[in-house]
C-alpha positions as CSV (number, residue, x, y, z in Angstrom):
1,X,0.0,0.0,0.0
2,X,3.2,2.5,0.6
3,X,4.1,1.8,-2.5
4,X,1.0,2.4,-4.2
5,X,1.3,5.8,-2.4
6,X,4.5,6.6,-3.2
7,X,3.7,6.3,-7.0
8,X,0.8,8.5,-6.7
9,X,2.8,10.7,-4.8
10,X,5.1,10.8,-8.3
11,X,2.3,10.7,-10.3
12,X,1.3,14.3,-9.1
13,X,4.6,15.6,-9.3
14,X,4.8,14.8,-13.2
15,X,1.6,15.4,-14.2
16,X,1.1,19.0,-15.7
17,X,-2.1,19.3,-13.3
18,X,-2.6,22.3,-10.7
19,X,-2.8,21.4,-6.9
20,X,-6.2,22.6,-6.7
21,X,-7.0,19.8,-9.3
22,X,-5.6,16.9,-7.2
23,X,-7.6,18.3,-4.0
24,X,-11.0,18.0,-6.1
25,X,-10.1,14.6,-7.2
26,X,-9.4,13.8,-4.0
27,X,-12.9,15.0,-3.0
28,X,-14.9,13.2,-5.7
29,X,-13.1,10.1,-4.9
30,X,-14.2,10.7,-1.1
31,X,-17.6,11.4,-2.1
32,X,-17.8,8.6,-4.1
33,X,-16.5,6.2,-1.7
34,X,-19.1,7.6,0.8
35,X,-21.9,7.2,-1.5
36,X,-20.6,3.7,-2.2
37,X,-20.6,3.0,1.2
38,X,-23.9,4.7,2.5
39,X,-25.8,2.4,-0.4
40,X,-25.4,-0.8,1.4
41,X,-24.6,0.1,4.9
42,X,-25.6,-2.3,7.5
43,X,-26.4,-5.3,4.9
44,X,-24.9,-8.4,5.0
45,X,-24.1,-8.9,1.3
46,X,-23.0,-5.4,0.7
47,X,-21.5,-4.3,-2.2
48,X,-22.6,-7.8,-3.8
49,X,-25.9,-6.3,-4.5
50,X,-25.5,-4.5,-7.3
51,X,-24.2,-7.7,-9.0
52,X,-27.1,-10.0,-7.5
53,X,-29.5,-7.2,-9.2
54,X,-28.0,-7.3,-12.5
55,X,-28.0,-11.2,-13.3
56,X,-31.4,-10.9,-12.1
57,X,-32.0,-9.1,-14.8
58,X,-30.2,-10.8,-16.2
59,X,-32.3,-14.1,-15.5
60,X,-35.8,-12.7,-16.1
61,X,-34.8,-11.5,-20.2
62,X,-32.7,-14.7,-20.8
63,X,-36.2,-16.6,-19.9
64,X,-38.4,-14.6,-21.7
65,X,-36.7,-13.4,-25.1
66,X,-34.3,-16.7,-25.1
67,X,-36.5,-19.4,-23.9
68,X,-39.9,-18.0,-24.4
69,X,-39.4,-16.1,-27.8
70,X,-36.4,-18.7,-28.7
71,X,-34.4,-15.4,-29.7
72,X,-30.4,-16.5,-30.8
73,X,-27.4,-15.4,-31.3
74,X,-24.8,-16.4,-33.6
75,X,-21.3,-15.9,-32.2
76,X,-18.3,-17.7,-33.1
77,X,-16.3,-17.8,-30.6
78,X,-19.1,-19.1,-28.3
79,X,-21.4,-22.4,-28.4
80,X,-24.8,-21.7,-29.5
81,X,-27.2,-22.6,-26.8
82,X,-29.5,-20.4,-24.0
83,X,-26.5,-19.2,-21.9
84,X,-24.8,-17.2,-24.9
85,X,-27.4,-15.4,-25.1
86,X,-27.4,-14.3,-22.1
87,X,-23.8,-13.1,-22.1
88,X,-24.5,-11.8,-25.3
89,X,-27.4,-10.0,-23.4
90,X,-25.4,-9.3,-20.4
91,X,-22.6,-7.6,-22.6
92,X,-25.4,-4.7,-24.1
93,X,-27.0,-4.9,-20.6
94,X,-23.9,-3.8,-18.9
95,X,-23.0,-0.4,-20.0
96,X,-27.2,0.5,-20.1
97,X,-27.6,-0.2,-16.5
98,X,-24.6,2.3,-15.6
99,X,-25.8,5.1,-17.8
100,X,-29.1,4.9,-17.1
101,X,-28.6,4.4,-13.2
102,X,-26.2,6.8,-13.0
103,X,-27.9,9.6,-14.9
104,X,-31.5,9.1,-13.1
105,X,-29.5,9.7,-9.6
106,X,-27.2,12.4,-11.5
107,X,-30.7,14.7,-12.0
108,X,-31.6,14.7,-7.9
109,X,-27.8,14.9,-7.0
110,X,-28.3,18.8,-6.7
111,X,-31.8,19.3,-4.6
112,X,-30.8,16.1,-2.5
113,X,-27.7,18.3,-1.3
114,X,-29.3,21.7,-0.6
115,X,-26.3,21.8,2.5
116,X,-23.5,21.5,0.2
117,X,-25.0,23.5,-2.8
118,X,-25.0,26.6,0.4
119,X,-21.1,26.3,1.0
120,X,-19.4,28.7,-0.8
121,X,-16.1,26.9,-0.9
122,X,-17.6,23.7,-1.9
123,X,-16.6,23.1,-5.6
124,X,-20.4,21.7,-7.3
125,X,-19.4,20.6,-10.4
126,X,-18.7,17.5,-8.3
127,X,-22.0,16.4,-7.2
128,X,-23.4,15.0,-10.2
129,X,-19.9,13.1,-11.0
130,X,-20.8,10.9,-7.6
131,X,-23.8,8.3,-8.7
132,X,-22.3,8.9,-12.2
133,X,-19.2,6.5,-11.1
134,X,-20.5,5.3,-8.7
135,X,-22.6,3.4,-11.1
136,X,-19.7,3.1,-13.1
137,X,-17.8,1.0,-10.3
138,X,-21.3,-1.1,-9.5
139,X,-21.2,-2.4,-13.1
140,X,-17.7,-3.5,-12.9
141,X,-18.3,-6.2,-10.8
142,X,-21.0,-7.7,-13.7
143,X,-17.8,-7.6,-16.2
144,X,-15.9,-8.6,-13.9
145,X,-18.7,-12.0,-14.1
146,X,-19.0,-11.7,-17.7
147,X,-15.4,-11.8,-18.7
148,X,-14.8,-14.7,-16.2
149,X,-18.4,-16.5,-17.8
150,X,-17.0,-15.7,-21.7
151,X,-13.3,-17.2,-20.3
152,X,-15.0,-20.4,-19.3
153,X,-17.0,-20.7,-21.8
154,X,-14.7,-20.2,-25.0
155,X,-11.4,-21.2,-22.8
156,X,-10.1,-18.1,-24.1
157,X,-10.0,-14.4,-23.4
158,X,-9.9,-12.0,-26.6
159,X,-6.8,-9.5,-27.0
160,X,-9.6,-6.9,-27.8
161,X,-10.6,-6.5,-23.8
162,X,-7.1,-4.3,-23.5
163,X,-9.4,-1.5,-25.7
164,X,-12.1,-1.5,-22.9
165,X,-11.3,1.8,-21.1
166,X,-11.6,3.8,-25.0
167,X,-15.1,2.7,-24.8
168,X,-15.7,3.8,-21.0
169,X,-14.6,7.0,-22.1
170,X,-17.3,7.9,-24.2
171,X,-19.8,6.2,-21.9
172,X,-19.0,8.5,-18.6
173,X,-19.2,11.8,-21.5
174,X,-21.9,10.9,-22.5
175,X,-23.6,10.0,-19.1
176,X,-22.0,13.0,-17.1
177,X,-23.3,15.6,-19.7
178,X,-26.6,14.7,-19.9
179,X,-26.2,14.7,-16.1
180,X,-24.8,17.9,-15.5
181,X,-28.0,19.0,-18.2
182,X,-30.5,17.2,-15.9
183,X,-29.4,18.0,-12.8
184,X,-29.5,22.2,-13.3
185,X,-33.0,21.7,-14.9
186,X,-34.0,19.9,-11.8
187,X,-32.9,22.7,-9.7
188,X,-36.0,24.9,-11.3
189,X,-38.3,22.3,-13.0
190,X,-38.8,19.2,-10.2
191,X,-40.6,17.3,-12.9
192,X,-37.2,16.2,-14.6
193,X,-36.6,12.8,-13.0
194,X,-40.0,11.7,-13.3
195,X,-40.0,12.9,-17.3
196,X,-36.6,11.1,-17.4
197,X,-37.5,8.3,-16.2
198,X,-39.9,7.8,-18.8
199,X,-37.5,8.8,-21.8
200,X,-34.9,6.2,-20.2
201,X,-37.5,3.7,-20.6
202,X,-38.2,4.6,-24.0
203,X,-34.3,4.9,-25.1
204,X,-34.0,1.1,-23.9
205,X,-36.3,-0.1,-26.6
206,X,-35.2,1.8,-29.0
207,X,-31.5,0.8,-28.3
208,X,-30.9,-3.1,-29.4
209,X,-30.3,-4.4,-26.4
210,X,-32.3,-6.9,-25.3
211,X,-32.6,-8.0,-29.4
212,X,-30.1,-8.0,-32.0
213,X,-29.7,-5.2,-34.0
214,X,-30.5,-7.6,-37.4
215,X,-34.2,-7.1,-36.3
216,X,-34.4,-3.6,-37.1
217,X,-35.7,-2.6,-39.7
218,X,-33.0,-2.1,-42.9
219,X,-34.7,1.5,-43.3
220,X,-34.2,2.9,-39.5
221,X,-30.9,0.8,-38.7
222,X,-29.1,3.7,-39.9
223,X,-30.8,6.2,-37.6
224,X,-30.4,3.7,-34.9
225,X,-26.9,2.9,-35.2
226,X,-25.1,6.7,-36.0
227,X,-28.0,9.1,-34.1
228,X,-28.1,6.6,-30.5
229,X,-24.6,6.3,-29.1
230,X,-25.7,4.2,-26.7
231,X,-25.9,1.5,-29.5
232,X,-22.7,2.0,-31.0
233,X,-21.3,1.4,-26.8
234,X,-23.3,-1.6,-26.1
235,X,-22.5,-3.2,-29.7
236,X,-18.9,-2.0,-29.0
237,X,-18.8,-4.3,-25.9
238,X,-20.1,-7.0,-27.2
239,X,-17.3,-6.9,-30.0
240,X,-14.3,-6.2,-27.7
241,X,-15.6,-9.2,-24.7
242,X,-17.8,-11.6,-27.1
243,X,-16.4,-11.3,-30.5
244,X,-12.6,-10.5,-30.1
245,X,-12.7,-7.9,-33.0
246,X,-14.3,-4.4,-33.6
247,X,-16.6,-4.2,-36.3
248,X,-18.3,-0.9,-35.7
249,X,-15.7,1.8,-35.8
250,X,-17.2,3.9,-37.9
251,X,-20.5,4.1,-34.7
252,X,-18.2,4.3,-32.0
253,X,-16.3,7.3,-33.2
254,X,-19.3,9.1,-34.2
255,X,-20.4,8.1,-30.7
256,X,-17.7,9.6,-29.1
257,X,-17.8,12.7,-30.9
258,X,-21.6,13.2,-30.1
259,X,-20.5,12.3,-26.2
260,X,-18.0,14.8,-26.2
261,X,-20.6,17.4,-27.7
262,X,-23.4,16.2,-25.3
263,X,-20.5,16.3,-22.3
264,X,-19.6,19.9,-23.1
265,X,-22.9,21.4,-23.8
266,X,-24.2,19.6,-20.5
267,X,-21.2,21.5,-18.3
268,X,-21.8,24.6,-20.3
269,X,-25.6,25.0,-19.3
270,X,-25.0,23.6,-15.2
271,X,-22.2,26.4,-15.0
272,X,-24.8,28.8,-16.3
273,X,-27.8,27.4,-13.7
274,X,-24.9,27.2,-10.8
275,X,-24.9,30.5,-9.7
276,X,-29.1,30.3,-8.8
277,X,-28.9,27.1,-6.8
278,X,-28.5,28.4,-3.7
279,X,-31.3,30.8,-3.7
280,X,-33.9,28.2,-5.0
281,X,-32.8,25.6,-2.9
């Protein structure tokens, strides 16, 4: 553990990054840690929930689209049965359940902390940022699962899962914007998480996750593919964990360049709201 510290210690020293930087990373990393924490306090199984919760999920759309519908999969790296289908599922199930999660608690992070949005000192860019990752970290235990369920099943792990953290990069842009967008609107307009809730709901049918993108219609699988970023990141995870090779670039960069957009026009508009917070709250 020293040593860890030591090289973080270097780390800071050779990074071009201000102190005050390293004090509000410190901070969020605090906060999310807390909020970790807080989330599963006093129960037994503890952090093991969120993962219990997502192959539950997991479960309950593996029996209805795979056994009920007899929906399949053809992958091949992977045996064709029931249960790759439900990595396959799992694999486009993943990255939904951390932006969706994330950005429903992202919108109340703000009026939930009317305290902290009252401190002057307190730096509030940082509130939304907390159930974004902290999301983000709950779904890494289901990859964790996934990659270990894909290694035993195919005896092999692709090269491809080294390009993993270029696809969370979009994903938390993505996310954080629309966060930081929902969150300031909430601040004035307490209808937003309710109204979000229902476009989230909508979003996830329209995204092919729970059925493969073949079963959209030739006509709107453009639309689907280049205008929803959140089908060029699920289909990108399946491709770097299920299929060992990437065969949407073309989606995921457009992807990222929309969640860079979305990520900057999202901090944009909360700077703009910040300075009201306190006196509506």
């Amino acid at each position: 553990m020293r040593g860890v510290v030591r090289k973080f210690g270097r780390l800071r020293r050779v990074l071009p990054v201000s102190e005050s930087w390293w004090v509000k990373f410190d901070l969020l990393r605090s906060l999310v840690r807390r909020d970790l924490e807080a989330r599963y306090k006093g129960s037994v199984l503890g952090n093991l929930w969120p993962l219990l919760n997502q192959l539950s999920q997991l479960l309950i759309y593996v029996y209805v689209f795979s056994i009920v519908l007899k929906l399949k999969v053809n992958l091949k790296s992977l045996p064709d049965n029931n249960f790759t289908f439900g990595l396959w599922l799992f694999a486009g199930l993943l990255p939904w359940i951390a932006f969706s999660s994330g950005l429903i608690q992202a919108a109340t992070s703000v009026i939930l902390q009317p305290n902290l949005v009252k401190k002057v000192v307190f730096p509030l860019a940082l509130l939304p940022l907390v159930p974004i990752l902290s999301a983000f970290i709950e779904s890494s235990f289901g990859l964790i699962a996934l990659i270990f369920f894909v290694a035993l099943t195919s005896h092999a792990l692709h090269i491809t899962l080294a390009l993993l953290p270029l696809v969370w990069i979009p994903q938390l842009l993505l996310t954080a914007g629309l966060g930081y967008f929902m969150a300031g609107l909430t601040v004035f307009l307490r209808d937003i998480p309710q109204t979000l809730g229902v476009i989230i709901n909508l979003w996830f049918y329209l995204t092919p996750i729970i059925y493969p993108a073949s079963a959209i219609p030739e006509q709107w699988r453009f639309y689907v593919f280049w205008l929803n970023p959140m089908t060029a990141i699920a289909e990108v995870y399946r491709d770097l964990i299920l299929v060992g090779e990437v065969t949407h670039w073309g989606e995921w960069e457009v992807a990222s360049l929309i969640a860079i957009v979305v990520f900057c026009g999202g901090l944009w508009s909360y700077k703009r709201l910040q300075p009201a917070f306190a006196d509506v709250l």
